[in-house]
VEXKE-833927 format. One record per residue (C-alpha): z, x, y. Coordinates in nm, 2 decimals, decimal comma. Each point is the difference from the previous one (the first is absolute). Example, Ala and Ser with C-alpha at 12.3 -4.5 7.8 and 13.67 -1.06 7.14 Angstrom:
2
<pz: 0,78 | px: 1,23 | py: -0,45>
<pz: -0,07 | px: 0,14 | py: 0,34>
This chain:
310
<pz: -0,73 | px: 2,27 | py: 1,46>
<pz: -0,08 | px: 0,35 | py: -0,09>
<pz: -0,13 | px: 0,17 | py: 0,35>
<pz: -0,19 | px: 0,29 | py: 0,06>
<pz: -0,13 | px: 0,07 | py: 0,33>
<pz: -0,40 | px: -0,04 | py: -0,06>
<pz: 0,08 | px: -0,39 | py: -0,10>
<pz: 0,05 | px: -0,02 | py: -0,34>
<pz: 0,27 | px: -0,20 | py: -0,14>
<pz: 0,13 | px: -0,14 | py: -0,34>
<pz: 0,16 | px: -0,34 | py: -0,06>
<pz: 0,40 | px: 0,21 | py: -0,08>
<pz: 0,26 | px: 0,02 | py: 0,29>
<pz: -0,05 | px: 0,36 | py: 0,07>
<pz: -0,07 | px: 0,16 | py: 0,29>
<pz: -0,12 | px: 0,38 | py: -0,05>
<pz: -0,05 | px: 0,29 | py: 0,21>
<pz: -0,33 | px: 0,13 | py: -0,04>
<pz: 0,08 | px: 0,43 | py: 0,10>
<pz: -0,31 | px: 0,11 | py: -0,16>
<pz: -0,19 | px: -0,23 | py: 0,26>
<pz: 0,20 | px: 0,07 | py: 0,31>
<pz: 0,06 | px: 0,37 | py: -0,05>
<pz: -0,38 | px: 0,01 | py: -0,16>
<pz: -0,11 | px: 0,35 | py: 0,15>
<pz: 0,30 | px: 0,15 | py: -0,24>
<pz: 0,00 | px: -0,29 | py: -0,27>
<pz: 0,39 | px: -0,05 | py: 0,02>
<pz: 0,31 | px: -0,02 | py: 0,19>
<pz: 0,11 | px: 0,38 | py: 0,01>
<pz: -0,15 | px: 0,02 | py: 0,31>
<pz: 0,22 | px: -0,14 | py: 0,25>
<pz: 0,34 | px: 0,20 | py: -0,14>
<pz: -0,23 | px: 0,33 | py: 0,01>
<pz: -0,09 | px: -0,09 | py: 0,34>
<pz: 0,30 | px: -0,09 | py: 0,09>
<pz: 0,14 | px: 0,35 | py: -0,07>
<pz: -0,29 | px: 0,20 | py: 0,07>
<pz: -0,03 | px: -0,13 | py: 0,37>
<pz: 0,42 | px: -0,02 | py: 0,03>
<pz: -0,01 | px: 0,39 | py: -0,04>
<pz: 0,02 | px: 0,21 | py: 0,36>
<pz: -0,23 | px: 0,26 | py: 0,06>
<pz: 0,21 | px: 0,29 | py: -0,14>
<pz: 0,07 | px: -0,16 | py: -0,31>
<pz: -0,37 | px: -0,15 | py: -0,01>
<pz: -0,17 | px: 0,37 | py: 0,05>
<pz: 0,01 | px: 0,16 | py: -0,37>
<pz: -0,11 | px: -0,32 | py: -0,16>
<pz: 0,18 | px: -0,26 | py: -0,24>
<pz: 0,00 | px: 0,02 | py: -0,40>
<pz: 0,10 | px: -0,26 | py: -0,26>
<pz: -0,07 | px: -0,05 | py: -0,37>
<pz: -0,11 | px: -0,34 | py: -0,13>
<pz: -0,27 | px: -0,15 | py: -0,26>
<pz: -0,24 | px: -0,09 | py: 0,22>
<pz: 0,02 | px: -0,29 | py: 0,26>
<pz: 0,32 | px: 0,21 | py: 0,26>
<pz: -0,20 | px: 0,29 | py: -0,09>
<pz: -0,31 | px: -0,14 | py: 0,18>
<pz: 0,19 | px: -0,17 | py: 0,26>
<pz: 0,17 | px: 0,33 | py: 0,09>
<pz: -0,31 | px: 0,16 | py: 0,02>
<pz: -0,20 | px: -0,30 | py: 0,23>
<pz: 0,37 | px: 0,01 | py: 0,27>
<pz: -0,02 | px: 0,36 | py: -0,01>
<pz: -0,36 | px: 0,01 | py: 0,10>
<pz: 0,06 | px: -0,24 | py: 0,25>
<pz: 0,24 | px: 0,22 | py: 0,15>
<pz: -0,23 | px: 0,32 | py: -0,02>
<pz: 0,28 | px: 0,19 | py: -0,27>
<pz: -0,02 | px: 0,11 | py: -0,34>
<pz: 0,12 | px: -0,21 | py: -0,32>
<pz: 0,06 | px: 0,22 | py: -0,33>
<pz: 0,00 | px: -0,25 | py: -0,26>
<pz: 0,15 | px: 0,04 | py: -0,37>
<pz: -0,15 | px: -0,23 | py: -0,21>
<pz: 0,07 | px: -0,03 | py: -0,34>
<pz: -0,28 | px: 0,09 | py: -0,31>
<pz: -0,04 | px: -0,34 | py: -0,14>
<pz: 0,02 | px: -0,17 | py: 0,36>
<pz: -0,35 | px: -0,21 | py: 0,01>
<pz: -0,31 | px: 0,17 | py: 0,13>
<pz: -0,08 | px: -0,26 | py: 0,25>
<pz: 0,32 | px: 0,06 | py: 0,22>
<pz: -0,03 | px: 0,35 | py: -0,04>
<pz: -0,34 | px: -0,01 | py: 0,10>
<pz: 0,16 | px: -0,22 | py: 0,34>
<pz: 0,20 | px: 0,29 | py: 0,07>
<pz: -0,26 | px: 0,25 | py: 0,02>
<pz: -0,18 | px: -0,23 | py: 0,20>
<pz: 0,22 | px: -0,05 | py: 0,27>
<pz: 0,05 | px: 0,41 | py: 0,00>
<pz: 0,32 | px: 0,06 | py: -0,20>
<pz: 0,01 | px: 0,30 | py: -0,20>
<pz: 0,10 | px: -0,07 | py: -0,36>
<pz: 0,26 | px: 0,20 | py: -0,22>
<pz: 0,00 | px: -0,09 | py: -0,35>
<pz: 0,30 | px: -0,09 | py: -0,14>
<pz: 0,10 | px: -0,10 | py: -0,36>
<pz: 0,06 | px: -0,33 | py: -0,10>
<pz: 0,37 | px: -0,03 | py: 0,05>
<pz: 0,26 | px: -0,09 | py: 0,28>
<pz: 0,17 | px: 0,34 | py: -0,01>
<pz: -0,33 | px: 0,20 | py: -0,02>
<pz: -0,15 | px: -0,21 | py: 0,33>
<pz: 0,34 | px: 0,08 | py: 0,15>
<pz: 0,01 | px: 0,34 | py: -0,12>
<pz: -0,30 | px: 0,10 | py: 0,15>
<pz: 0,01 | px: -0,23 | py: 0,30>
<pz: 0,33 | px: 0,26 | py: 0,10>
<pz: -0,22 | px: 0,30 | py: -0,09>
<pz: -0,26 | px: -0,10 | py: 0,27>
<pz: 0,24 | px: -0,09 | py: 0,28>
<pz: 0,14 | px: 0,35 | py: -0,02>
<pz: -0,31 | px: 0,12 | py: 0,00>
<pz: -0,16 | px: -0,20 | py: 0,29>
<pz: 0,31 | px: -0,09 | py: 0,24>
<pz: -0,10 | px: -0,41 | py: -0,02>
<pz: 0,17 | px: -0,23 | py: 0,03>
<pz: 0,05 | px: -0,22 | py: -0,34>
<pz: -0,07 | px: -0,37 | py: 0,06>
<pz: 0,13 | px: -0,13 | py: -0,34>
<pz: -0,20 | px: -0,31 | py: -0,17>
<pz: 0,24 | px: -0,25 | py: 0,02>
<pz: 0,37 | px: 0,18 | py: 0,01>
<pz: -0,03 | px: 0,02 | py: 0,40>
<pz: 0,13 | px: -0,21 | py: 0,28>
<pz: -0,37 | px: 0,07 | py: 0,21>
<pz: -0,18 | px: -0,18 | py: -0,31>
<pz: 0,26 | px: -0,30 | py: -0,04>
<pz: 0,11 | px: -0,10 | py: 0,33>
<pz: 0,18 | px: 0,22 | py: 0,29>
<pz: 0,33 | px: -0,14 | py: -0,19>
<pz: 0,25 | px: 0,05 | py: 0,32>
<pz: -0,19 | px: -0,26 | py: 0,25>
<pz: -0,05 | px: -0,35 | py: -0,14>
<pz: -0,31 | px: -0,05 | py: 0,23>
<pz: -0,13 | px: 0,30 | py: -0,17>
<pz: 0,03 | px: -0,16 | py: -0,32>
<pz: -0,38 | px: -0,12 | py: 0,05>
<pz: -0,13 | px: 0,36 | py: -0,03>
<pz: -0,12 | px: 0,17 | py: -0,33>
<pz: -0,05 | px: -0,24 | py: -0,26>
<pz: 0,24 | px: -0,24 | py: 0,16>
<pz: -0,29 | px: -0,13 | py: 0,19>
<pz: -0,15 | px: -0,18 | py: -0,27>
<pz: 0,28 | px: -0,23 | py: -0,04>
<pz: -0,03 | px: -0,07 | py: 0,38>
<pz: -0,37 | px: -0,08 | py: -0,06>
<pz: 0,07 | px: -0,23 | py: -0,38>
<pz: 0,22 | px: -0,19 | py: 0,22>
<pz: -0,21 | px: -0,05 | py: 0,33>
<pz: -0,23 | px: -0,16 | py: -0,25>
<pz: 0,15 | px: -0,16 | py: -0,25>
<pz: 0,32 | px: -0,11 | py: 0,15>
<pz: 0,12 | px: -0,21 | py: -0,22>
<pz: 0,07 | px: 0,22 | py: -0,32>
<pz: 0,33 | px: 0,04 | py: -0,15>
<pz: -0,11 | px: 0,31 | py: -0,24>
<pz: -0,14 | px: 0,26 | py: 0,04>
<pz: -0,17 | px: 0,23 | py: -0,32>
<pz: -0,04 | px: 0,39 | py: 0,06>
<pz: -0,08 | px: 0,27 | py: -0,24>
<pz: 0,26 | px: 0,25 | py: -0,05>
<pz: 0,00 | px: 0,35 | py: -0,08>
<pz: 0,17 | px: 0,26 | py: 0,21>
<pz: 0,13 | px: -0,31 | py: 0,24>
<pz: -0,19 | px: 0,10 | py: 0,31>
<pz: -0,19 | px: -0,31 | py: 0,02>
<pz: 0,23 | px: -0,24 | py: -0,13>
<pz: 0,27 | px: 0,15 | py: 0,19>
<pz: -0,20 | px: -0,01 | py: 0,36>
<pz: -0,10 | px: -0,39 | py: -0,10>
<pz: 0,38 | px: -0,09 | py: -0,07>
<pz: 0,16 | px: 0,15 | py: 0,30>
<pz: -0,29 | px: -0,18 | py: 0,22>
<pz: 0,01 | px: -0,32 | py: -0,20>
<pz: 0,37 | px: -0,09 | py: -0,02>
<pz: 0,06 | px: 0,16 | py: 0,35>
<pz: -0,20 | px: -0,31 | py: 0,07>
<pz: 0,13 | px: -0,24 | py: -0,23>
<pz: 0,25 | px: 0,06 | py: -0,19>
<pz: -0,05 | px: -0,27 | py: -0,29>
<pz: -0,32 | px: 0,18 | py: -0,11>
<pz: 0,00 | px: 0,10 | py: -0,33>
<pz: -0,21 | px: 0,33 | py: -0,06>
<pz: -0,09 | px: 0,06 | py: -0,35>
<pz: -0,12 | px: 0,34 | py: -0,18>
<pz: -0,29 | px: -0,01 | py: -0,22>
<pz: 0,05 | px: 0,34 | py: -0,24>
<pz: -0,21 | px: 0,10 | py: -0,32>
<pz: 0,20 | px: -0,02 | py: -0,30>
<pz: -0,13 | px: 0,40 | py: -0,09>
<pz: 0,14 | px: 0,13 | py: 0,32>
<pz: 0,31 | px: -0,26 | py: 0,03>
<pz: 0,29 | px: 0,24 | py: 0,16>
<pz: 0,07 | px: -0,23 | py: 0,31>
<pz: 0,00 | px: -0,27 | py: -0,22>
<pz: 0,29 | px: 0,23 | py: -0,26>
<pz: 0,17 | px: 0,14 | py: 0,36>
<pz: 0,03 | px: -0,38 | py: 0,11>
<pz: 0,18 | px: -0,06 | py: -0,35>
<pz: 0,25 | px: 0,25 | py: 0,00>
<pz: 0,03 | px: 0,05 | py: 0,38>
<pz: -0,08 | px: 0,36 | py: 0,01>
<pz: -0,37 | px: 0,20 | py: 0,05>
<pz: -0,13 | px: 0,04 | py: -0,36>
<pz: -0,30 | px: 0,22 | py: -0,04>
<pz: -0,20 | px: -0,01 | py: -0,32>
<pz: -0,15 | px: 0,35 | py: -0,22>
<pz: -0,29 | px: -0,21 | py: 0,02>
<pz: -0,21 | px: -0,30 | py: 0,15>
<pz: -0,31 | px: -0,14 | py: -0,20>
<pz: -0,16 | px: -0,27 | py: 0,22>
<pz: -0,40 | px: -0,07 | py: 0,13>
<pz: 0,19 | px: -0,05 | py: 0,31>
<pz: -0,03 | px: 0,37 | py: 0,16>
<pz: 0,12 | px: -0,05 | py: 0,35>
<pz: 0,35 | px: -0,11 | py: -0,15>
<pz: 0,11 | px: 0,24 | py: -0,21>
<pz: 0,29 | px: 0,21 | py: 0,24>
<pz: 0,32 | px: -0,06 | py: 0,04>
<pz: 0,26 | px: -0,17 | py: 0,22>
<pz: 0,11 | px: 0,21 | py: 0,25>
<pz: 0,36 | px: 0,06 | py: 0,20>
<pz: -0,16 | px: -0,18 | py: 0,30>
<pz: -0,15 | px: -0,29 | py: -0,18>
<pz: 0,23 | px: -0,06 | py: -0,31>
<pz: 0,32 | px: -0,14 | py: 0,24>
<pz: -0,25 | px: -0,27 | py: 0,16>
<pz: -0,16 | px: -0,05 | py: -0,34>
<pz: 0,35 | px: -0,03 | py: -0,15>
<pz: 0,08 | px: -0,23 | py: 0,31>
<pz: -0,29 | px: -0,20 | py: 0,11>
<pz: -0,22 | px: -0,06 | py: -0,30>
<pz: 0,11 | px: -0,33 | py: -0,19>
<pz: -0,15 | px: 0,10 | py: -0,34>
<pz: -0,34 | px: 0,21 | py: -0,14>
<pz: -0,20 | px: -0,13 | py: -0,22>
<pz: -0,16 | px: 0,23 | py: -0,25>
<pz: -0,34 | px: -0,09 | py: -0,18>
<pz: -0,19 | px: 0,19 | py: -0,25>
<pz: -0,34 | px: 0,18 | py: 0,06>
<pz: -0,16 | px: -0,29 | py: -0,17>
<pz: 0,10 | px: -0,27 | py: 0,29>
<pz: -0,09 | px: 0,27 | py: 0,27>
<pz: -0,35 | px: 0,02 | py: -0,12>
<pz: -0,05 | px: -0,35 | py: -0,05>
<pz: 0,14 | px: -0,05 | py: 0,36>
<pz: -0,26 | px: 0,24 | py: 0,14>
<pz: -0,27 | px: -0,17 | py: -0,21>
<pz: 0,09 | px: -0,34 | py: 0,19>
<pz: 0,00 | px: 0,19 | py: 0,34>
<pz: -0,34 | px: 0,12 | py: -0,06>
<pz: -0,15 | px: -0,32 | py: -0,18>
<pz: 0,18 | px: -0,25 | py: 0,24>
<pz: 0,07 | px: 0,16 | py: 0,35>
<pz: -0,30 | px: 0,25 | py: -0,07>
<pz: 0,21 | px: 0,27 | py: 0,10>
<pz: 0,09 | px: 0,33 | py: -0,18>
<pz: 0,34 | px: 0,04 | py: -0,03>
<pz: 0,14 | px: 0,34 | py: -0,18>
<pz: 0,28 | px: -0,06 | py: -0,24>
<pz: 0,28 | px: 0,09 | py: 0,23>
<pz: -0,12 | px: -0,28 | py: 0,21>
<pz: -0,07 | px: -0,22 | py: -0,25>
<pz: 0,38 | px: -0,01 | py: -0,12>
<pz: 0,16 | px: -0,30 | py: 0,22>
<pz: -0,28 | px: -0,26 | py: -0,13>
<pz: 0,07 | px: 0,10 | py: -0,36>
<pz: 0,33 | px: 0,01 | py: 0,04>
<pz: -0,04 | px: -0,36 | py: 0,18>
<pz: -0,17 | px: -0,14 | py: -0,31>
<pz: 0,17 | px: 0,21 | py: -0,27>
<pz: 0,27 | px: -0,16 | py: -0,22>
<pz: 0,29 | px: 0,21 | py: 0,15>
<pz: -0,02 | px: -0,19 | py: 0,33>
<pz: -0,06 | px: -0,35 | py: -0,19>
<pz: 0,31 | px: 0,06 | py: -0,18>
<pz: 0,24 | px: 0,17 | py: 0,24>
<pz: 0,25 | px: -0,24 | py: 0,18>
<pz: -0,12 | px: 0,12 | py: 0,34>
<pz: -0,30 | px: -0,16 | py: -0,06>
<pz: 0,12 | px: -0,36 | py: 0,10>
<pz: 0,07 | px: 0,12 | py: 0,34>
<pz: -0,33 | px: 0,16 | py: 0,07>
<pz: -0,23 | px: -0,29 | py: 0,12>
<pz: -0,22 | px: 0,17 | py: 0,27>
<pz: -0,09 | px: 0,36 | py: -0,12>
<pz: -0,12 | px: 0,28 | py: 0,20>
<pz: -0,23 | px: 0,27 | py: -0,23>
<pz: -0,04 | px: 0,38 | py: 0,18>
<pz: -0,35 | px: 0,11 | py: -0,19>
<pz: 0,10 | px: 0,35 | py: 0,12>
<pz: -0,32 | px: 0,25 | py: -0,08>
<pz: -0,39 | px: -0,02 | py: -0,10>
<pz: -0,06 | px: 0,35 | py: -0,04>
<pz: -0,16 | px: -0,08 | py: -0,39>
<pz: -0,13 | px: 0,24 | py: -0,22>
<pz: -0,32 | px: -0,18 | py: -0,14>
<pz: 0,02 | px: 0,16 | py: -0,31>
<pz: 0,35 | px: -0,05 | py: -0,06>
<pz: -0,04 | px: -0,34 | py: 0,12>
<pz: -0,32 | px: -0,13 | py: -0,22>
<pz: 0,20 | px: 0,21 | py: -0,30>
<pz: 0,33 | px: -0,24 | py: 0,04>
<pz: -0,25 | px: -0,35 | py: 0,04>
<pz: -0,13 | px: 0,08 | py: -0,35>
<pz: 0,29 | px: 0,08 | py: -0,20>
């Protein structure tokens, strides 16, 4: 069965964690790490605000925490990132610093505005405060840990779980959570093929960064970082990469079938579910109850009617 809180279901044996539904004010998971660390911080540090850079869905979620908490959030969002999620940020009261449309340039400027400001940097994903608090297991269940805690709850009886993977944030909170619980869970990666350097790092059993990443999926084209590439390297049984093609098709069966908008990044776990890669890899014949994390729904229409029709 295919679950999605709302009561849909399809006649497969997976089980998937609708985030665009349960975190729908902010349209994905990002929230609970960036609340996580938003709320975590003391009063001192809390006082001259919090900056990150990200491509959209941390971005807003830093911005909705930090206005929760009455502070400032200076956000460095990249050129190309998608209007809609920039738009989310300004809603929720961030103030926006461009950035261009590169790792070391978000980076680069991200550093510029924390010496400028006195923030404190809450990273997307290369941050203990977004995973999990890593040195207490019962605090494996904050940041994005929680969502295994809430897959399982529900769907008990899976024996894989699917996650989208891009600077390992996510994946990294769901494996700690889920494998702290049972330790026979197999958690898959879902990665596009354009923007495939977990995949490469997993191969040769180092971080690998690429000049480049070319993929429709926007929320995953960063990099593994120090934090997340040893649980990565550790915890994640294999990543399956699929090409833009899959993703859209995947995103055309959320919103046909399930009726939901799912962006591309999100998408990724059902295509990679139905993609040839996971009907041809030997893990495959293990995986007999599968868990699906739809991660985001933040859609640019445009982008989105422009991907159905090619």
């Amino acid at each position: 069965m295919l679950f999605l809180e709302g009561g849909y279901s399809l006649s497969v044996n997976v089980s998937k964690r609708g985030e665009k539904l349960i975190n729908g004010k902010w349209g994905a998971f990002k929230f609970r790490g960036a609340c996580n660390a938003v709320f975590s911080l003391d009063d001192h540090q809390a006082a001259k605000g919090v900056v990150t850079h990200s491509s959209g869905n941390h971005a807003a979620a830093l911005a909705l925490a930090a206005k929760l908490r009455g502070i400032p959030a200076h956000i460095v969002i990249p050129k190309n990132a998608p209007q809609c999620k920039v738009q989310n940020v300004v809603r929720y009261g961030g103030q926006v610093i461009w950035s261009e449309a590169t790792v070391p340039s978000r980076e680069k400027t991200a550093t510029k505005v924390l010496q400028e400001t006195g923030a404190v940097l809450i990273h997307p994903y290369n941050d203990g405060r977004i995973i999990s608090e890593l040195d207490d297991l019962d605090c494996f269940f904050s940041g994005q840990g929680t969502i295994s805690l809430e897959l399982l709850e529900q769907a008990p009886e899976i024996d894989t779980i699917i996650v989208p993977i891009s600077g390992g944030g996510l994946i990294s909170g769901v494996a700690l959570a889920a494998k702290s619980i049972n330790p026979a869970l197999r958690v898959l990666a879902a990665e596009p093929k354009g923007a495939n350097d977990a995949a490469q790092s997993k191969a040769v059993g180092r971080i690998v960064t690429l000049p480049e990443t070319n993929t429709v999926a926007d929320g995953l084209r960063a990099f593994l970082g120090e934090l997340t590439w040893p649980i990565v390297r550790d915890l994640v049984d294999d990543i399956i990469t699929v090409d833009d093609t899959e993703i859209i098709e995947a995103m055309r069966l959320c919103y046909e079938i399930l009726k939901v908008a799912v962006e591309p990044s999100g998408a990724i776990g059902l295509a990679a579910v139905l993609s040839d890669s996971f009907r041809n890899n030997p893990v495959r014949k293990d995986c007999n109850q599968i868990g699906i994390i739809l991660s985001g729904g933040n859609v640019d229409l445009e982008v989105l009617w422009r991907s159905f029709r090619k």
